[in-house]
MIGU-344490 format. One line per field, with one value per residue (C-alpha): x, y negated, z. Coordinates in nm, 3 decimals. Each point is the difference from the previous one (the first is absolute). Example, Ala and Ser with C-alpha at 12.3 -4.5 7.8 and 13.67 -1.06 7.14 Angstrom:
2
xx <- [1.230	0.137]
yy <- [0.450	-0.344]
zz <- [0.780	-0.066]
This chain:
653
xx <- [14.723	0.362	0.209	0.321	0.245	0.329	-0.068	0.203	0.035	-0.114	0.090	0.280	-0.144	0.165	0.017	-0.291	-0.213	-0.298	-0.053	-0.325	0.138	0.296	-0.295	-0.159	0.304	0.068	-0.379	0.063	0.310	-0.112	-0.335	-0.236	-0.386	-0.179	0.124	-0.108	0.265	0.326	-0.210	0.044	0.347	0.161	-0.216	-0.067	-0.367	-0.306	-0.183	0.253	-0.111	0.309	0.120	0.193	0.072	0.013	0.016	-0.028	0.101	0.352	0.158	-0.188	0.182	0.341	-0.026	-0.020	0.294	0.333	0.160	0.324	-0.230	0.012	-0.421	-0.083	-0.325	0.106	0.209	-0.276	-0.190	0.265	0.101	-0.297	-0.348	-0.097	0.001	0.346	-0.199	-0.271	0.179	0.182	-0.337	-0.185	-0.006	0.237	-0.267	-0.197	0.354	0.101	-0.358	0.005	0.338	-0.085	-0.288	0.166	0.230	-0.224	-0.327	-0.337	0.010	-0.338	0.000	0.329	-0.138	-0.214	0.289	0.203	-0.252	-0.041	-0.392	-0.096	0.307	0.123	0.049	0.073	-0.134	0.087	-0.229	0.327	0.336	0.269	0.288	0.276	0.065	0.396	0.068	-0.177	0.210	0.309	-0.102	-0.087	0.320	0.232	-0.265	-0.172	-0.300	-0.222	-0.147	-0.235	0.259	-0.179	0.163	-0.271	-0.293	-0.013	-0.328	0.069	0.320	-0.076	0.324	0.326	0.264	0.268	-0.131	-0.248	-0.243	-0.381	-0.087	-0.269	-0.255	0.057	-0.334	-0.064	-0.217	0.032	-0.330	-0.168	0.172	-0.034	0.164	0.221	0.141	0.387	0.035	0.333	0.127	0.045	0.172	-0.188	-0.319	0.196	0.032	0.333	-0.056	0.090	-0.163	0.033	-0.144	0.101	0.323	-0.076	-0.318	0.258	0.286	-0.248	-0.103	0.319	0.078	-0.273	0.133	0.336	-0.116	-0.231	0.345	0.212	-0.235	-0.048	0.397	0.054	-0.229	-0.003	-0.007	0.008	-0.244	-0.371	-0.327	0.161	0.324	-0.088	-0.228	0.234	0.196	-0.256	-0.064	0.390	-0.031	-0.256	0.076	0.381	-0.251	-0.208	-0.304	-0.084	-0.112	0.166	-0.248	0.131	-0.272	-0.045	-0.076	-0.268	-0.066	0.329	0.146	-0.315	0.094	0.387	-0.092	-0.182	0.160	0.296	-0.204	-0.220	-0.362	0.046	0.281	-0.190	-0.320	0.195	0.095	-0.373	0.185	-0.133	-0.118	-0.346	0.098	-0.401	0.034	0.161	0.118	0.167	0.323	0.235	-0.136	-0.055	0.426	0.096	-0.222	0.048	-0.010	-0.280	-0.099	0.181	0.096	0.118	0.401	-0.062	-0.151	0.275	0.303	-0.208	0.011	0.368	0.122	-0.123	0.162	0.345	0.185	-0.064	-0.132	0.425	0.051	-0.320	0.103	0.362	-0.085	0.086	0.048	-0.352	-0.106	-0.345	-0.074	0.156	0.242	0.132	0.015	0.015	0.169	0.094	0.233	-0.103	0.120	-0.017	0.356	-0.078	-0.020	0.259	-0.130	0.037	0.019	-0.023	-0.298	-0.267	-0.272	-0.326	-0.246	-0.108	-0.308	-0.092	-0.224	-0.086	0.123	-0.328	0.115	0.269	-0.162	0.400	0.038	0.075	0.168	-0.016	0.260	-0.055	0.298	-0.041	0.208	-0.260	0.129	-0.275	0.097	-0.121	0.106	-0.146	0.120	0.090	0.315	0.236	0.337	0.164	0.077	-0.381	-0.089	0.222	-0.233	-0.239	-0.217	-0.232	0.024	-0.282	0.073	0.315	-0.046	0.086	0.390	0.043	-0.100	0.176	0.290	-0.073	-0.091	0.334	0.211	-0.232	0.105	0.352	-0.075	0.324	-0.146	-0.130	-0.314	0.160	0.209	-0.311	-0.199	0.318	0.045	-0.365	-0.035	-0.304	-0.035	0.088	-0.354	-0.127	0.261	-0.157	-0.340	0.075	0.221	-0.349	-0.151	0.264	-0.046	0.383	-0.041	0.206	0.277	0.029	0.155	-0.241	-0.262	-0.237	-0.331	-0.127	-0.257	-0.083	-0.358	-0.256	-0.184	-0.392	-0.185	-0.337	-0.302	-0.288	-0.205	-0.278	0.044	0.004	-0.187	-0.398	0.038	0.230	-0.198	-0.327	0.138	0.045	-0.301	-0.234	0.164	-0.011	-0.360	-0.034	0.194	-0.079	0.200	0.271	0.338	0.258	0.237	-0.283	-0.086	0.365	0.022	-0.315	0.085	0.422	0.091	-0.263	0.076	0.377	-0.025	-0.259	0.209	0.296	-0.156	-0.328	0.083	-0.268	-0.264	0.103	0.011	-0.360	-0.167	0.146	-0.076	0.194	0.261	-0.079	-0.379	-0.003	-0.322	0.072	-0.088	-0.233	0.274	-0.037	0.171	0.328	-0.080	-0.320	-0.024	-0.342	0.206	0.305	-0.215	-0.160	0.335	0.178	-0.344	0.002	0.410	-0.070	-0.257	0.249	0.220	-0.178	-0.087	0.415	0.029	-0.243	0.178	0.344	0.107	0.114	-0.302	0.077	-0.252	-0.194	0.096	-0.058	0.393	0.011	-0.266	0.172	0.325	-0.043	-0.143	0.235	-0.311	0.156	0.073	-0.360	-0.193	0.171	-0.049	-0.293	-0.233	-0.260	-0.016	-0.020	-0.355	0.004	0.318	-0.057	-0.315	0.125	0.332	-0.211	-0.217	0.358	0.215	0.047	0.058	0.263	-0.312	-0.113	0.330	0.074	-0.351	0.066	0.321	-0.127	-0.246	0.284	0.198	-0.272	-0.063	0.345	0.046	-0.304	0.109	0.293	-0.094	-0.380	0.120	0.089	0.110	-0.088	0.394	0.072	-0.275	0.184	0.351	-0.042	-0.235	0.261	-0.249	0.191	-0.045	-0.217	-0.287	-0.035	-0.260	-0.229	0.090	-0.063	-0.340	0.017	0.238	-0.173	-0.289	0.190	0.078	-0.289	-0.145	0.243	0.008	-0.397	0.072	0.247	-0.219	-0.284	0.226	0.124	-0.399	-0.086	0.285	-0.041	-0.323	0.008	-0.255	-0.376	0.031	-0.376	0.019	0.215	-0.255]
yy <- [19.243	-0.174	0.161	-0.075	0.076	-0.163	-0.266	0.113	-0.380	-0.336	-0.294	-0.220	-0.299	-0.353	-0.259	-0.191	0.238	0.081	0.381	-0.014	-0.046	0.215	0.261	-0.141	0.053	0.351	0.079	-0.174	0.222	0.350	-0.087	0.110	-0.039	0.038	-0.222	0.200	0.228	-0.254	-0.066	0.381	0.021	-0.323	-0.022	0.409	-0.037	-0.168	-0.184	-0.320	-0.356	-0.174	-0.342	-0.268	-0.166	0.276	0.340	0.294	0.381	-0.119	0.291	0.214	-0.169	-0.050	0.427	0.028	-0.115	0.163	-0.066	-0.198	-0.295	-0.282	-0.048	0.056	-0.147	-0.278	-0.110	-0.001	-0.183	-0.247	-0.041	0.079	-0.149	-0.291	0.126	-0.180	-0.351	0.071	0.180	-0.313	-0.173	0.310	0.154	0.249	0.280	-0.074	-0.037	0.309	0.206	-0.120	0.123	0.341	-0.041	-0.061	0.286	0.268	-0.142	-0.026	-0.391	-0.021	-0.328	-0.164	-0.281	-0.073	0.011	-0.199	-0.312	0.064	0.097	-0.355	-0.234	0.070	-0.307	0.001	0.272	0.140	0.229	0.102	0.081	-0.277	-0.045	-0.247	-0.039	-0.088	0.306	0.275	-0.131	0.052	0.334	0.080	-0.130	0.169	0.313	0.125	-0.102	-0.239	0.044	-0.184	-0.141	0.017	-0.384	-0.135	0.221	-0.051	-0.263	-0.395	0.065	-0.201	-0.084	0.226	-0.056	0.037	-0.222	-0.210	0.074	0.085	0.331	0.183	0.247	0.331	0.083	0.323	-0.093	0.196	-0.073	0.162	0.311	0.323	-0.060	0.313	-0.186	-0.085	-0.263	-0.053	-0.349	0.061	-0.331	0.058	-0.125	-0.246	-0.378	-0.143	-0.349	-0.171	-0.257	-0.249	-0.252	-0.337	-0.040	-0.102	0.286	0.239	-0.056	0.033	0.282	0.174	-0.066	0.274	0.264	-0.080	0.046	0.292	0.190	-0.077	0.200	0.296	0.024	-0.061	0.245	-0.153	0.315	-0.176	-0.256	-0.029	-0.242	-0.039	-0.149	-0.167	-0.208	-0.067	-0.168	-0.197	-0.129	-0.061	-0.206	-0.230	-0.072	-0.137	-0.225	-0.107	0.197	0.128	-0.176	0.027	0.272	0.227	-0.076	-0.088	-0.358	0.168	-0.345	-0.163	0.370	-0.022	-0.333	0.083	0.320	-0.097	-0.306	0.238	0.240	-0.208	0.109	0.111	0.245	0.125	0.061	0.192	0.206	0.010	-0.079	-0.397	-0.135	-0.091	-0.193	0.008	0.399	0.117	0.316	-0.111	0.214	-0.310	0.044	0.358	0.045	-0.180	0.090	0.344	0.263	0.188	-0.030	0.116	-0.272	0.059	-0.036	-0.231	-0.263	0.101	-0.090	-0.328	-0.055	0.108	-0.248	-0.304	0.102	0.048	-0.085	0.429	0.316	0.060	-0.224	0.112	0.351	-0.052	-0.240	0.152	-0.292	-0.088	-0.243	0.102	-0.287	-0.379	0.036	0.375	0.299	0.100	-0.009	-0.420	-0.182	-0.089	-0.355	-0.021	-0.105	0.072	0.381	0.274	0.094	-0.385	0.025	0.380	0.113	0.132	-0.173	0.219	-0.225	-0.210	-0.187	-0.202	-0.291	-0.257	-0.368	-0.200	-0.249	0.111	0.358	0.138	0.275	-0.044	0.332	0.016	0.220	0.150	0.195	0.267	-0.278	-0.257	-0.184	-0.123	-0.299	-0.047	-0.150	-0.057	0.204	0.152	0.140	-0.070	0.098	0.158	-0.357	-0.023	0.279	-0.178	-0.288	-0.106	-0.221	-0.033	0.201	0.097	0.183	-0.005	0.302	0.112	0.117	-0.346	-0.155	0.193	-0.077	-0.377	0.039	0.172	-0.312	-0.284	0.163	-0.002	-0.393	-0.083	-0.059	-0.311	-0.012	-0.037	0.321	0.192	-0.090	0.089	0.356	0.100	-0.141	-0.268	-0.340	-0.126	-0.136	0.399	0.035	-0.246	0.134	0.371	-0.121	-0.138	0.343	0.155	-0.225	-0.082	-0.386	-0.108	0.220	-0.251	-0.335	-0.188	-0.260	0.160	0.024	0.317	0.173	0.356	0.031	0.253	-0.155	-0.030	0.089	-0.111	0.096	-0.228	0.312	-0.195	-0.278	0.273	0.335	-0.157	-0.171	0.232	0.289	-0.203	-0.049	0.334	0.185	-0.249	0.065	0.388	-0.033	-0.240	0.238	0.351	0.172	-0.182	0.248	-0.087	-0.168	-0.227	-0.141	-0.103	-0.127	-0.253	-0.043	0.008	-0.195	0.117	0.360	-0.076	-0.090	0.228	0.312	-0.141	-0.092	0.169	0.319	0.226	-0.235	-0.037	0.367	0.066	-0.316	-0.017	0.282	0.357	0.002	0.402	-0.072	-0.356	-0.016	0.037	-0.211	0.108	-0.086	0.175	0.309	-0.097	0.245	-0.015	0.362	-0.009	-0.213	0.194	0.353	-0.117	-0.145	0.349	0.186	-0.232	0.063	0.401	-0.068	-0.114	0.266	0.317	-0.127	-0.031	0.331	0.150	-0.137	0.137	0.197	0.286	0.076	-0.050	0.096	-0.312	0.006	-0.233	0.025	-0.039	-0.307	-0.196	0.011	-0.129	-0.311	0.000	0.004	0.309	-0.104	-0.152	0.235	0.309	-0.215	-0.213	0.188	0.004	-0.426	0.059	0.176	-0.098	0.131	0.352	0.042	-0.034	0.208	0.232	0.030	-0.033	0.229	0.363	0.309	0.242	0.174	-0.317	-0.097	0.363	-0.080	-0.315	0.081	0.255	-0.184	-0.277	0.263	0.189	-0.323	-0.067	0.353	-0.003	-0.370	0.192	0.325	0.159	0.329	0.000	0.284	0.040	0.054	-0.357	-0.158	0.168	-0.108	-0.327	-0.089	0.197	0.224	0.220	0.396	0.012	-0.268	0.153	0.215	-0.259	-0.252	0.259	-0.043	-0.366	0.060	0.213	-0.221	-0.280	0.189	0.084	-0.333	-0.159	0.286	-0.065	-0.327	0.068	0.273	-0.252	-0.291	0.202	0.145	-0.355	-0.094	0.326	-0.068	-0.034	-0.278	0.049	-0.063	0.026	-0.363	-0.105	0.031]
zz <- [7.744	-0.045	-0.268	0.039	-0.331	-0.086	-0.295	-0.281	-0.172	0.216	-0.104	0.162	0.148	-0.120	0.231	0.175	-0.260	0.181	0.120	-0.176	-0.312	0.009	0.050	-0.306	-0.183	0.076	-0.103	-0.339	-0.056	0.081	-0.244	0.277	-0.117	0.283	0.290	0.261	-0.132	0.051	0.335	0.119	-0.118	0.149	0.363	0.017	0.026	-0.227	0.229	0.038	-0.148	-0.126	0.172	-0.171	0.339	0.241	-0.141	0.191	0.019	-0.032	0.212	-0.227	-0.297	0.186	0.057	-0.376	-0.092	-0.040	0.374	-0.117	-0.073	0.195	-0.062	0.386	0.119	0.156	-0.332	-0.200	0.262	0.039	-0.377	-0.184	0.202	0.131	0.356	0.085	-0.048	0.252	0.233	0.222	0.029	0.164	0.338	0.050	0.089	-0.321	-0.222	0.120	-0.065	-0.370	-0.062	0.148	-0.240	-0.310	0.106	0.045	0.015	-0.289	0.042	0.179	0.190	-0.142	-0.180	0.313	0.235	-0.163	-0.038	-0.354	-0.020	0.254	-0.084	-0.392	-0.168	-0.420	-0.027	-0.392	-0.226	-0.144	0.013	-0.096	-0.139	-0.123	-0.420	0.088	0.200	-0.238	-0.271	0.192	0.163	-0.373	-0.102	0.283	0.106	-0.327	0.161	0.266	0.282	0.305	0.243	0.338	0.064	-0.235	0.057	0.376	0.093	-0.030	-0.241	-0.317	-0.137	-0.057	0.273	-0.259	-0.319	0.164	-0.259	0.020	0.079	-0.266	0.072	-0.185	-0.241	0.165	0.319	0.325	0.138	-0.365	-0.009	0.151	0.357	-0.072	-0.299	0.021	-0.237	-0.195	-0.122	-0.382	-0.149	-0.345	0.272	0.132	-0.045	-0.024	-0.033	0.321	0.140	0.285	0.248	0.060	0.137	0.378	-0.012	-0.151	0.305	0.240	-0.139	-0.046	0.371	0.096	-0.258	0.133	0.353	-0.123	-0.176	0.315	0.245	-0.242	-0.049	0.364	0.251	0.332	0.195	0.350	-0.069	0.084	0.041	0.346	-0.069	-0.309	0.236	0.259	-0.277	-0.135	0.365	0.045	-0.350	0.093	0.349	-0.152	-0.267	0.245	-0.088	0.377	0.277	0.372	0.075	-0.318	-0.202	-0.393	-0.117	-0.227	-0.174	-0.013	-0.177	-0.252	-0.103	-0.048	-0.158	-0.294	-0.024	-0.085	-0.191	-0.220	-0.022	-0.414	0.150	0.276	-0.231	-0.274	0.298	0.181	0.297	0.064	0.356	0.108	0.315	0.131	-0.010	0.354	-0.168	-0.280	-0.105	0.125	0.394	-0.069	-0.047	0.270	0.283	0.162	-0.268	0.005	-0.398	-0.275	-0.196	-0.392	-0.096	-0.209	0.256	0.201	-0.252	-0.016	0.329	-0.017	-0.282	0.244	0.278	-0.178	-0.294	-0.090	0.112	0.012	0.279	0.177	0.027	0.064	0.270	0.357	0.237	0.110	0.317	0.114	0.250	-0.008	0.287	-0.113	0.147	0.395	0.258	-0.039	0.198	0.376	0.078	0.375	0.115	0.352	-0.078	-0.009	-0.410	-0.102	-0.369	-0.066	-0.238	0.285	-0.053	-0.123	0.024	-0.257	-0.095	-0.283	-0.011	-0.299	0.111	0.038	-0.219	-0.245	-0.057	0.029	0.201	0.383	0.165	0.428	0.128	0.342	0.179	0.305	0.147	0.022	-0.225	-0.310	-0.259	-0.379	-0.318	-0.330	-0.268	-0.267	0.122	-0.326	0.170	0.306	0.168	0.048	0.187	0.274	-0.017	0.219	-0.058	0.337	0.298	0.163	0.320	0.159	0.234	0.342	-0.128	-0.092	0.264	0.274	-0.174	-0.011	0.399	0.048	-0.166	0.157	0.372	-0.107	-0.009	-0.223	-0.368	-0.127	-0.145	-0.330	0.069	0.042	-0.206	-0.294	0.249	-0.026	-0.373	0.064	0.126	0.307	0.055	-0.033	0.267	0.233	-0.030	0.055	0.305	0.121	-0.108	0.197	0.352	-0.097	-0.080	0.277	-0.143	-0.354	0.018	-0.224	0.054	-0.277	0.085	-0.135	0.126	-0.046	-0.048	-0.134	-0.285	0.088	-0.283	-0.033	-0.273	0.133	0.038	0.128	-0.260	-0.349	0.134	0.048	-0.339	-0.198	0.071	-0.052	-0.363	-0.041	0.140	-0.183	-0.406	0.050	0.080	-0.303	-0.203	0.164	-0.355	0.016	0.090	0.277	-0.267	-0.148	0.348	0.015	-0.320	0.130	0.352	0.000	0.282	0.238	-0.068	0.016	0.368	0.128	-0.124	0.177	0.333	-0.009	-0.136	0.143	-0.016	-0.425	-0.037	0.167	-0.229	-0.336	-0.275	0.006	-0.241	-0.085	-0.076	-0.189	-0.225	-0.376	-0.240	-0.264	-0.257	-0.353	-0.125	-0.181	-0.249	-0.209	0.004	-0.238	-0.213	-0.045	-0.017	-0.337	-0.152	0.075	-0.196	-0.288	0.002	0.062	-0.263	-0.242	0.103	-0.056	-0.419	-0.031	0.155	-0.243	-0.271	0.018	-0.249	0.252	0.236	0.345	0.358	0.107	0.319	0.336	0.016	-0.386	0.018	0.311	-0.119	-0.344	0.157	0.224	0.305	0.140	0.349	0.075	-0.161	0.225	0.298	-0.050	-0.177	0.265	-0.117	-0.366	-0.025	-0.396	-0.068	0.208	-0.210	-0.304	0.043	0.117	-0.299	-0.238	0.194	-0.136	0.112	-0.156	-0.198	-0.113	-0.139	-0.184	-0.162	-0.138	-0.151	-0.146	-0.173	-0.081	-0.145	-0.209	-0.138	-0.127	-0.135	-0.219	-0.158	-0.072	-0.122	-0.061	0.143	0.372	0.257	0.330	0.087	-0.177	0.203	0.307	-0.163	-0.031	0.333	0.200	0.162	0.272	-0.012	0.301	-0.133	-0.356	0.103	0.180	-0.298	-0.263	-0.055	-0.046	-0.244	-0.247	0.072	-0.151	-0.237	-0.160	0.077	-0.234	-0.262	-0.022	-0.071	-0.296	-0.136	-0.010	-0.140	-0.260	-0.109	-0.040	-0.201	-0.259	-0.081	-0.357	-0.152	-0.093	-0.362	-0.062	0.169	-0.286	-0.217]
């Protein structure tokens, strides 16, 4: 049930302070003891989990609040989470579903969405913050607070002081997930610290380029666009072929030869060129993956000077020779030099590797030239023409009947050389109308493959390695046998198709697992292990959990989705994990314990003090408390019998 009553004090947020903590700040001031209470009173109902990333409930908040505020939903969203930094590297569907989430949502499949659960990288176990800026919020505000700049994942140094950011005491992933936790500067340490200088810059550059895309939303961007751009970037560095395509190996190289590997490793964003789905291939093929900010302000920084210039630049070019329609160059035609041209296709020179764009016309006309188009003098450039067309060459018919032009004159008239003008005049049947003793000849080229020479041996080749290798996949016989497969698929097609392997059924290769799952299920139960004897030990009992478990190992992500690999693991979470009753039992027991070391005489209402037993479990709990109770009172009562005893004093004598 949502309760909805007007707050009668919340605190006003400071800047890039964290939503989470402003919460945490208002439950500190009103004195609240049970946080379930501040809980009901801030989001209207009890069963909400609070986020520090991306809280929810927040019309239910934004309703609470006296109506001349400017605290709408979307400001907090936009000045106090980390939603503004995800949001231009999503899809606009999925952008827009976790906003309407955050709005008026219970949170259930954020972290999912938004690539946080399969791609989170630095992950923390705590919240962070910067020595520098709590003295001067001390010193300016009366008090500190987490800035959301520092706490958001891969941050590591302050954007303002270039310091080291420190991990507050008080650890998230220990305490009771509806724990807000306040940053209380007698806690803190505010010594700074820092990294070498060239670590530190680099460094600084992320929390700089972290800080700009929280304090700038980029409403109208989205995984679409921000592609396009990085597509647009690389073709003018000469990262893509003809064909569009990445030069996956020649980006790797230039990539971490800008980001050394120490940089990359701090940031667990390095490159394993063997793996075809590493992060670097993954960002600039077509997106389909959600790939963290982090790796994408990385990618960012080495495509321009800053993540300023990226987003402020508009002019893109998204092929070598621009944009259509180009220029048609026919001067025979009525559209000589207007921009009609449609058609344009782009092939790799065979030798250079530059790009080489053919222009066809509805005209006929069809000539090429290499590019890169740098200015507008070279779209008017051509650089070999390939068909002349039939506008062209009625017009040349017309001016060779006219009979008064030299050869020189037409060749200047029709822009090509007067020996193309003798050899379309013998096209035409006109020859007798040019005064020239050239001897050209218009013939059609005769091209010949040797059929009969190649096919009986090429195909002999062939036929006899895939019965030697009957596993081997279409690509592998190419690999061994290049040139004969070359020139059967261009003048034996059918026959290559019928012969050589299907592409769509290639044999695999028993090639091993890339992850030893075996391996990797008994680290995670020695690690789970480890974890459960810390978890027992804190001083405030907390539920052992799977949640609890994963996520103080930071394993959460493959044990939700892989535990159907980690046999080990399941079994032993399994016998760890407790229920609700379990829990109220065992802090019960904690807490009898501590009570009696205190005191001899204990109450059933301190025991249910203390453990923070709600109303409606008493009863069940109840006898397990005066169990307890007279478990340890036993125990006293026999301690004390043995230590009144006065001595035998017959064995004196």
């Amino acid at each position: 049930m949502l309760i909805t009553n007007m707050l009668a004090y919340f605190p006003n947020p400071y800047k890039d302070e964290l939503l989470y903590h402003v919460i945490a700040r208002y439950h500190f001031a009103l004195g609240n003891t049970d946080l379930r209470d501040t809980i009901r009173e801030i989001f209207g109902v009890e069963d909400t989990i609070p986020s520090i990333s991306f809280p929810t409930g927040l019309a239910a908040i934004s309703a609470q609040l006296p109506k001349q505020t400017e605290f709408t939903p979307e400001y907090l969203i936009f000045n106090h989470t980390l939603f503004p930094l995800y949001k231009p590297f999503l899809p606009n569907k999925r952008a827009i579903q976790i906003f309407n989430q955050m709005i008026n949502g219970k949170g259930t499949g954020i972290y999912a969405a938004i690539g946080m659960m399969a791609g989170s990288i630095c992950a923390r176990e705590a919240l962070v913050y910067c020595p520098q800026c709590v003295s001067e919020d001390i010193e300016y505000l009366g008090e500190p607070y987490f800035h959301r700049s520092h706490n958001a994942q891969g941050v590591m140094v302050c954007y303002i002081h270039g310091c080291l950011l420190k991990s507050y005491d008080l650890s998230y992933r220990t305490s009771s997930r509806l724990e807000f936790i306040r940053l209380n500067h007698k806690k803190a340490n505010l010594k700074s610290e820092y990294l070498p200088h060239d670590m530190t810059s680099k460094l600084h550059k992320v929390a700089c380029s972290v800080n700009y895309l929280l304090t700038h939303p980029l409403i109208e961007t989205n995984q679409q666009s921000i592609h396009k751009k990085y597509m647009n970037l690389l073709d003018g560095k000469g990262y893509l072929t003809c064909q569009m395509r990445v030069k996956q190996q020649e980006l790797a190289q230039a990539f971490t030869a800008f980001n050394d590997h120490n940089f990359l490793s701090h940031l667990q964003s390095t490159i394993n060129g063997d793996d075809e789905s590493n992060w670097l291939k993954a960002i600039t093929r077509k997106p389909r993956k959600t790939i963290h900010p982090i790796r994408h302000i990385l990618f960012i920084n080495f495509l321009c000077e800053s993540i300023e210039e990226f987003f402020s630049t508009t002019q893109l070019r998204s092929t070598a020779f621009g944009e259509p329609p180009w220029y048609c160059l026919n001067p025979a035609a009525d559209h000589y030099l207007e921009p009609v041209v449609n058609s344009c296709i782009v092939t790799p020179d065979y030798k250079t590797r530059e790009p080489v764009g053919t222009f066809s016309c509805q005209c006929g006309f069809i000539y090429s030239r290499k590019g890169p188009d740098n200015n507008i003098d070279d779209s008017y450039r051509i650089g070999r023409i390939k068909q002349y067309g039939s506008i062209w060459e009625e017009k040349l018919k017309s001016l060779l009947i006219e009979g008064n032009r030299t050869l020189r004159e037409l060749g200047r008239q029709m822009h090509c050389d007067p020996k193309t003008i003798v050899k379309y005049a013998n096209k035409l049947g006109l020859d007798s109308c040019i005064n020239s003793t050239m001897d050209v000849k218009y013939t059609v080229p005769i091209v010949t493959n040797n059929y009969d020479q190649y096919f009986p041996r090429y195909s002999l080749d062939v036929l006899e390695f895939i019965k030697a290798n009957p596993n081997y996949s279409r690509t592998e016989v190419h690999k061994a046998l290049n040139k004969q497969c070359i020139w059967l698929y261009r003048n034996c097609r059918e026959w290559y198709e019928e012969n050589l392997p299907n592409p769509n059924r290639a044999t695999k290769k028993d090639n091993p697992p890339r992850i030893d799952w075996a391996a990797r299920d008994t680290s995670i139960m020695f690690q789970l292990k480890s974890a459960f004897r810390d978890l027992l030990q804190v001083s405030k009992p907390v539920r052992i959990t799977r949640l609890r478990l994963a996520r103080f190992i930071n394993q959460r992500a493959v044990i939700q989705r892989h535990i159907d690999k980690l046999p080990r693991t399941e079994l032993f979470l399994t016998n760890v994990t407790e229920s609700l009753e379990d829990f109220q039992r065992r802090r019960i027991d904690i807490v009898s314990d501590d009570l009696f070391r205190e005191k001899k005489d204990v109450k059933a209402w301190e025991v249910i003090r203390k453990a923070g037993i709600r109303p409606e479990y008493v009863s069940d709990l109840m006898p397990r408390i005066e169990d307890n109770i007279e478990l340890l009172q036993s125990l006293v009562v026999h301690d004390n019998s043995c230590i009144d005893i006065p001595p035998d004093n017959s064995l004196l004598h």
